[in-house]
C-alpha positions in Angstrom: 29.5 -23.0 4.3 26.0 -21.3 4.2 23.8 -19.6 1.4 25.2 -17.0 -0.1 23.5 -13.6 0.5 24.0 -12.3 -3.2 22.5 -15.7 -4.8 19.3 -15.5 -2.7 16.0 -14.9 -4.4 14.5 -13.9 -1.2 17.1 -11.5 -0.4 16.9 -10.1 -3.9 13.1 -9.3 -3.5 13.3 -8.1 0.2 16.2 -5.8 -0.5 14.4 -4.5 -3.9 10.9 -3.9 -1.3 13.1 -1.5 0.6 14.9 0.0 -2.2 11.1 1.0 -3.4 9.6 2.1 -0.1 12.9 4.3 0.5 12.6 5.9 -3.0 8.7 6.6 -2.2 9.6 8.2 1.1 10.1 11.4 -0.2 7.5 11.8 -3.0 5.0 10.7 -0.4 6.4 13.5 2.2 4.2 16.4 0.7 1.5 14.0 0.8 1.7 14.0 4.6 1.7 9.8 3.9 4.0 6.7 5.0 4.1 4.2 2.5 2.2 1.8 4.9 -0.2 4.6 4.7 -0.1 5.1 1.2 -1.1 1.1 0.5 -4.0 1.4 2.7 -5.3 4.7 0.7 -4.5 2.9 -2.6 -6.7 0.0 -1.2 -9.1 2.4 -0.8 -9.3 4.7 -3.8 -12.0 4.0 -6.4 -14.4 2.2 -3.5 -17.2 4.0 -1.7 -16.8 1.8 1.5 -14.3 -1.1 2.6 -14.6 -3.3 6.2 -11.5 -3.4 7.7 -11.4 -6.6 7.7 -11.5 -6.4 3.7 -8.5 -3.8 3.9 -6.3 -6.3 6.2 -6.7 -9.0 3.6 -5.5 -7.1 0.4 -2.9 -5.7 2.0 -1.5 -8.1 4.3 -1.6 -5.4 6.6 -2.3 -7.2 10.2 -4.3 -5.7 12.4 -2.4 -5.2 15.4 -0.4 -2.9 12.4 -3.6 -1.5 10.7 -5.3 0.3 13.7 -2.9 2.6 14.6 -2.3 3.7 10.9 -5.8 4.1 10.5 -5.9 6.0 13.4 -3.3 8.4 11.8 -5.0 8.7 8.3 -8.1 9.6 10.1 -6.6 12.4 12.1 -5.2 13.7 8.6 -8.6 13.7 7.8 -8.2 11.1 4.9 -10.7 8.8 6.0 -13.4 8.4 8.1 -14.7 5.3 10.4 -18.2 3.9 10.4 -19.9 1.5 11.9 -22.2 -1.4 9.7 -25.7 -0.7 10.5 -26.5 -4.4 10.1 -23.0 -5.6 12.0 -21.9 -3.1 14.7 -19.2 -5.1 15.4 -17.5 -4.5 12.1 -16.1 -0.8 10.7 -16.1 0.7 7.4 -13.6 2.8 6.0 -15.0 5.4 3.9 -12.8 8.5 2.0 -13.4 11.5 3.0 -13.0 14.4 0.3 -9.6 15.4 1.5 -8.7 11.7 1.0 -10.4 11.4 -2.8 -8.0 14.7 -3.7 -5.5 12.6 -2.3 -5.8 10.2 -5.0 -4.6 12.7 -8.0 -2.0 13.7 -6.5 -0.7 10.1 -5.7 -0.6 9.7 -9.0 2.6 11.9 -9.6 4.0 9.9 -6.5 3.4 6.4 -8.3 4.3 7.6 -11.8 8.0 9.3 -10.5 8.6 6.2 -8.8 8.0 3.7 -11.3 10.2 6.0 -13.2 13.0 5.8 -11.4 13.6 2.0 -11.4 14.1 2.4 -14.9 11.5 -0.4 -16.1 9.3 -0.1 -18.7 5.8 -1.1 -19.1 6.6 -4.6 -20.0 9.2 -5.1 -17.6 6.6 -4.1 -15.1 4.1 -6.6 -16.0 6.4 -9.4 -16.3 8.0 -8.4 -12.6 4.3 -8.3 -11.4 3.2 -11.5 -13.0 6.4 -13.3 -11.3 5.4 -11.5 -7.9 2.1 -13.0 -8.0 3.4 -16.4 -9.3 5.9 -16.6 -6.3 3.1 -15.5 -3.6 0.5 -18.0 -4.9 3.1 -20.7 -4.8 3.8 -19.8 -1.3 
């Protein structure tokens, strides 16, 4: 006999990853956002300009993946494309102003979910710092 679903850590986190992006599907709605979308903005917010490049690495997001979603953001009109003067090869993603308003009113999103798994702030920190541990490991 084989593993047993139920006593798998990696079942435990991928089933928990899909329990989270389900409960941000409809907060994110309103925001005309996926959550694919959404973890590309947050990789964005609080930068003035990021190479793609930069963007595929912190999000694991690959590229193949990436390009169409940043095609959709920029037809939203979250974010803009732009070539490095220096490097024409490589792209910058910029915000545009529609995409910093964006921001504020991810925040609502980010707090109701984090709300509904019923952790607190510590519980949080520990999950994360176990996240990290186990991705570092790998």
């Amino acid at each position: 006999m084989g593993p047993k679903l139920n006593e798998q850590l990696c079942y435990a986190l991928y089933s928990t990853s899909r329990a989270i992006t389900q409960a941000y599907k409809p907060l994110l709605k309103p925001l005309n956002l996926t959550y694919p979308q959404y973890v590309v903005m947050m990789a964005l917010w609080g930068e003035e300009a990021v190479k793609i490049s930069t963007v595929a690495e912190i999000t694991g997001i690959t590229n193949a993946t990436l390009s169409p979603l940043l095609k959709r953001l920029e037809a939203n009109g979250y974010i803009e494309r732009q070539y490095i003067k220096s490097d024409e090869r490589q792209k910058l993603l910029v915000l545009t102003s529609s995409g910093k308003v964006l921001a504020k009113k991810a925040i609502k999103a980010s707090e109701a979910a984090l709300c509904a798994t019923g952790l607190d702030s510590k519980d949080v920190k520990k999950m994360m710092d176990l996240c990290e541990k186990i991705k570092l490991n790998l």
